[in-house]
Chimera marker file (.cmm) of the C-alpha trace (Angstrom):
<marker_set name="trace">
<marker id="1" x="46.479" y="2.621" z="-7.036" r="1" g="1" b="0" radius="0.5"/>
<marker id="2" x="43.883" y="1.701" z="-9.527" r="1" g="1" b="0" radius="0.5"/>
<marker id="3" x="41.952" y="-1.394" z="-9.639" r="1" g="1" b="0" radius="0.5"/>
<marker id="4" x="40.404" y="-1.236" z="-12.783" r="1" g="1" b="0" radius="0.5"/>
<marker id="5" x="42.294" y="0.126" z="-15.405" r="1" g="1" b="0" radius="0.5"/>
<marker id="6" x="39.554" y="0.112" z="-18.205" r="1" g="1" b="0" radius="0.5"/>
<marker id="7" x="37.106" y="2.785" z="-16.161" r="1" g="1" b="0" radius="0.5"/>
<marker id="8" x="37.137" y="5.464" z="-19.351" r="1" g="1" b="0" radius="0.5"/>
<marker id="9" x="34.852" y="3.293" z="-21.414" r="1" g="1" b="0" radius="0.5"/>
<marker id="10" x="32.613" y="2.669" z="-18.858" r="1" g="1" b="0" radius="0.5"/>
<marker id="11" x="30.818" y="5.730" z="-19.159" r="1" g="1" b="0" radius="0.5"/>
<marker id="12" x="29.772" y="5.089" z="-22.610" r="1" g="1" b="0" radius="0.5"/>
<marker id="13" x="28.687" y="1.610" z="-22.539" r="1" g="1" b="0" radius="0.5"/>
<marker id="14" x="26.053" y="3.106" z="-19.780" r="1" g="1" b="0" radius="0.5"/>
<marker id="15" x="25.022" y="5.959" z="-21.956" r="1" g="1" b="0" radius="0.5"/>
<marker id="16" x="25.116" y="3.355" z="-25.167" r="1" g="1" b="0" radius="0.5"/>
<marker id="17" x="22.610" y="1.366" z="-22.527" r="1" g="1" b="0" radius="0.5"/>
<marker id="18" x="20.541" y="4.240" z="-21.952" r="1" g="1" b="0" radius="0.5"/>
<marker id="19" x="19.783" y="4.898" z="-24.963" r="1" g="1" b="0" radius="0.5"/>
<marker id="20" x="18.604" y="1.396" z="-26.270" r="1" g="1" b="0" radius="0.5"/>
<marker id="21" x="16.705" y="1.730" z="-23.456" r="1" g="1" b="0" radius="0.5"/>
<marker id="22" x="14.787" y="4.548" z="-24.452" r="1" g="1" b="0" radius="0.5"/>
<marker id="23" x="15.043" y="3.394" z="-28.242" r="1" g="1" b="0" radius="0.5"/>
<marker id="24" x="12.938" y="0.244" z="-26.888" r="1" g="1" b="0" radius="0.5"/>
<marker id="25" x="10.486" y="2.356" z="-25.165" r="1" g="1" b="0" radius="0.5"/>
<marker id="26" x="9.749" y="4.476" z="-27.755" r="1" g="1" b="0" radius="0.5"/>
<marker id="27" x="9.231" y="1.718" z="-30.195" r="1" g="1" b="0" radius="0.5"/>
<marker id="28" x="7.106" y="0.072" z="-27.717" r="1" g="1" b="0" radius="0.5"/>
<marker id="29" x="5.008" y="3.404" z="-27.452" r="1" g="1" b="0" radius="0.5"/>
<marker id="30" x="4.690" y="3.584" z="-30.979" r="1" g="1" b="0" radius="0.5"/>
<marker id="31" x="3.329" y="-0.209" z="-31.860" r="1" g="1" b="0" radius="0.5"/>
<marker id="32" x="0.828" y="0.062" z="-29.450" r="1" g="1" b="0" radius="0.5"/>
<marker id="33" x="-0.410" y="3.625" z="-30.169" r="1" g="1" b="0" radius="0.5"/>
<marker id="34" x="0.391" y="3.745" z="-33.306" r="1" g="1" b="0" radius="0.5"/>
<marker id="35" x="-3.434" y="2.953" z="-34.932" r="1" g="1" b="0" radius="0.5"/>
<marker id="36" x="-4.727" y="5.240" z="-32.755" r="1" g="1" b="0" radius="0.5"/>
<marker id="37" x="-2.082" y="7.701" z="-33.539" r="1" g="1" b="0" radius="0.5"/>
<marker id="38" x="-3.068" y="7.063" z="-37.277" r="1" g="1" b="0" radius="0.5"/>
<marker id="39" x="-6.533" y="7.112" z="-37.135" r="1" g="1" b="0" radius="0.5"/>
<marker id="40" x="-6.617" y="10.761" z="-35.247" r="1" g="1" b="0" radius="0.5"/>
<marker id="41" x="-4.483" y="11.909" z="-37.779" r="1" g="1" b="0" radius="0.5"/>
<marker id="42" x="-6.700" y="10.609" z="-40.899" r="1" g="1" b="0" radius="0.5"/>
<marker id="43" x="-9.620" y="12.397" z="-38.590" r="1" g="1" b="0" radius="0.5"/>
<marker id="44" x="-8.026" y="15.274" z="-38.686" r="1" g="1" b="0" radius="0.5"/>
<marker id="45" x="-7.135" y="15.293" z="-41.952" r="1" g="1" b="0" radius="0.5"/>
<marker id="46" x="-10.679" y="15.220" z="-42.954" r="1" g="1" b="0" radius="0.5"/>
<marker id="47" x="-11.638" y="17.613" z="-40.590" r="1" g="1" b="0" radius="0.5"/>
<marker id="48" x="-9.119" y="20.116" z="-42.552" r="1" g="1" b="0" radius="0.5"/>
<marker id="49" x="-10.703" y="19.040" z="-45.802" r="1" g="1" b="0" radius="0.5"/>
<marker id="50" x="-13.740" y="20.039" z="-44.591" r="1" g="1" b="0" radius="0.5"/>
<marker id="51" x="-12.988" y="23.501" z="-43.186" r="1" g="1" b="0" radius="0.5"/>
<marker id="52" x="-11.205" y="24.161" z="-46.406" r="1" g="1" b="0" radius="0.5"/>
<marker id="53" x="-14.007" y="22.713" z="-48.591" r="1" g="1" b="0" radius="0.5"/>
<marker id="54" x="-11.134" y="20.502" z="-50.864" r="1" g="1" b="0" radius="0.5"/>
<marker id="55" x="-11.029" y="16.739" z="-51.400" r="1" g="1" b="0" radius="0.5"/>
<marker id="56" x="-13.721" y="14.567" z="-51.379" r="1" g="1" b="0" radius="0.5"/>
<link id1="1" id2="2" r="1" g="1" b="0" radius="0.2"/>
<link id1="2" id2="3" r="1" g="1" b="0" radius="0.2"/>
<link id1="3" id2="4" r="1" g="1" b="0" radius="0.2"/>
<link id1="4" id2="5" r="1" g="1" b="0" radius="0.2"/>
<link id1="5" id2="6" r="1" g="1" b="0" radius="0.2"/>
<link id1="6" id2="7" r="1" g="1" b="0" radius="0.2"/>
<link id1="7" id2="8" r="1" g="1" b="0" radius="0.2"/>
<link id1="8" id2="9" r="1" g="1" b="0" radius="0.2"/>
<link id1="9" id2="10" r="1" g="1" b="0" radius="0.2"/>
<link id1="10" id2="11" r="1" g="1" b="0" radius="0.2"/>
<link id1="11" id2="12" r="1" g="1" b="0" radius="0.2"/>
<link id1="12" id2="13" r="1" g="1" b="0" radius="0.2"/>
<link id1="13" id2="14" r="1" g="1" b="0" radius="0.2"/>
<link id1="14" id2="15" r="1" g="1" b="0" radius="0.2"/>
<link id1="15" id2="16" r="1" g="1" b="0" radius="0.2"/>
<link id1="16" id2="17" r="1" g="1" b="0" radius="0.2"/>
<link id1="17" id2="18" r="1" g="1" b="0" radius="0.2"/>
<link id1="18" id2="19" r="1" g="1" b="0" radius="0.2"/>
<link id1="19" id2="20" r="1" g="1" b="0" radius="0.2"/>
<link id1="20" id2="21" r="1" g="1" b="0" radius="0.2"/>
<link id1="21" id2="22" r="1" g="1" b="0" radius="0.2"/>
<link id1="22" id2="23" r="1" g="1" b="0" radius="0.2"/>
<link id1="23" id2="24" r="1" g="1" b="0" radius="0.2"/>
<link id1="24" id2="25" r="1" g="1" b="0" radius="0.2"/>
<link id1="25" id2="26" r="1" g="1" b="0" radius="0.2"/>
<link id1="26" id2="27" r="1" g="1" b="0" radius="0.2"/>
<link id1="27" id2="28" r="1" g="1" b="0" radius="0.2"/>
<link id1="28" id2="29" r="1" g="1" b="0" radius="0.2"/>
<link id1="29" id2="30" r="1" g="1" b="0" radius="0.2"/>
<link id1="30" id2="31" r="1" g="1" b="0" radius="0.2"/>
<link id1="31" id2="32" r="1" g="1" b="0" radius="0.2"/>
<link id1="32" id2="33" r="1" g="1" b="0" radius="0.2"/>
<link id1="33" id2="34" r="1" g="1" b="0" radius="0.2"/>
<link id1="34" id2="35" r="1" g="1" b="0" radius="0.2"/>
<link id1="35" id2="36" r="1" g="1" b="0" radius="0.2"/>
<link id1="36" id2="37" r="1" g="1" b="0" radius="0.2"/>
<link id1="37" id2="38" r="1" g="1" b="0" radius="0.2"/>
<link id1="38" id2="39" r="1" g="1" b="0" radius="0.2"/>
<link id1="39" id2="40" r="1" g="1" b="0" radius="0.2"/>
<link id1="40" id2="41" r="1" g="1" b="0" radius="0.2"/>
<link id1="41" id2="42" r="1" g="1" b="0" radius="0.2"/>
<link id1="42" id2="43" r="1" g="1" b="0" radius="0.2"/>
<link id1="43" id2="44" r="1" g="1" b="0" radius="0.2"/>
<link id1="44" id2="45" r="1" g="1" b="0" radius="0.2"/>
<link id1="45" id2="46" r="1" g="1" b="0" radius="0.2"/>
<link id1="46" id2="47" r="1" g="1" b="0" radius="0.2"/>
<link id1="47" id2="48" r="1" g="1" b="0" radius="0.2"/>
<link id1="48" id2="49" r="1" g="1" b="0" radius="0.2"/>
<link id1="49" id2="50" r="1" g="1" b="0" radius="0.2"/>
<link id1="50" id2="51" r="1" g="1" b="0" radius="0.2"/>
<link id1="51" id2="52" r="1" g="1" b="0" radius="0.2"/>
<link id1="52" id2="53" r="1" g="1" b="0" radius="0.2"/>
<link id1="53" id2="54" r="1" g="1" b="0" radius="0.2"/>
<link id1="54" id2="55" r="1" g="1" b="0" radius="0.2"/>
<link id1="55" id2="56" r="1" g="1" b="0" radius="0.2"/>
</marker_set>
C-alpha cells in the first residue's frame, strides 16, 4: 500500500535542489574571488609578454 503516490518526481526536485545549490556556491566563489582571479591573470599575462618579448 502506498502512501504517497507522487514519489517518482521526488528524486528530481532534490537533484534540481542540488544543483542550485552548487550554482549559488559557485557564483558566490566567483564574486568574491573574482578580482583576484583577474588580476593574477593580467599578471600573468604580462609575465608571458615578457618571456616572449611582444606587447608593450
Amino acid at each position: 500500500m502506498r502512501f504517497f503516490r507522487g514519489e517518482d518526481g521526488q528524486g528530481l526536485v532534490e537533484y534540481a535542489l542540488i544543483l542550485v545549490l552548487v550554482a549559488v556556491v559557485a557564483i558566490a566563489v566567483l564574486a568574491l574571488l573574482g578580482p583576484y582571479i583577474g588580476d593574477w591573470l593580467n599578471s600573468l599575462a604580462d609575465w608571458f609578454r615578457q618571456v616572449l618579448g611582444t606587447g608593450a
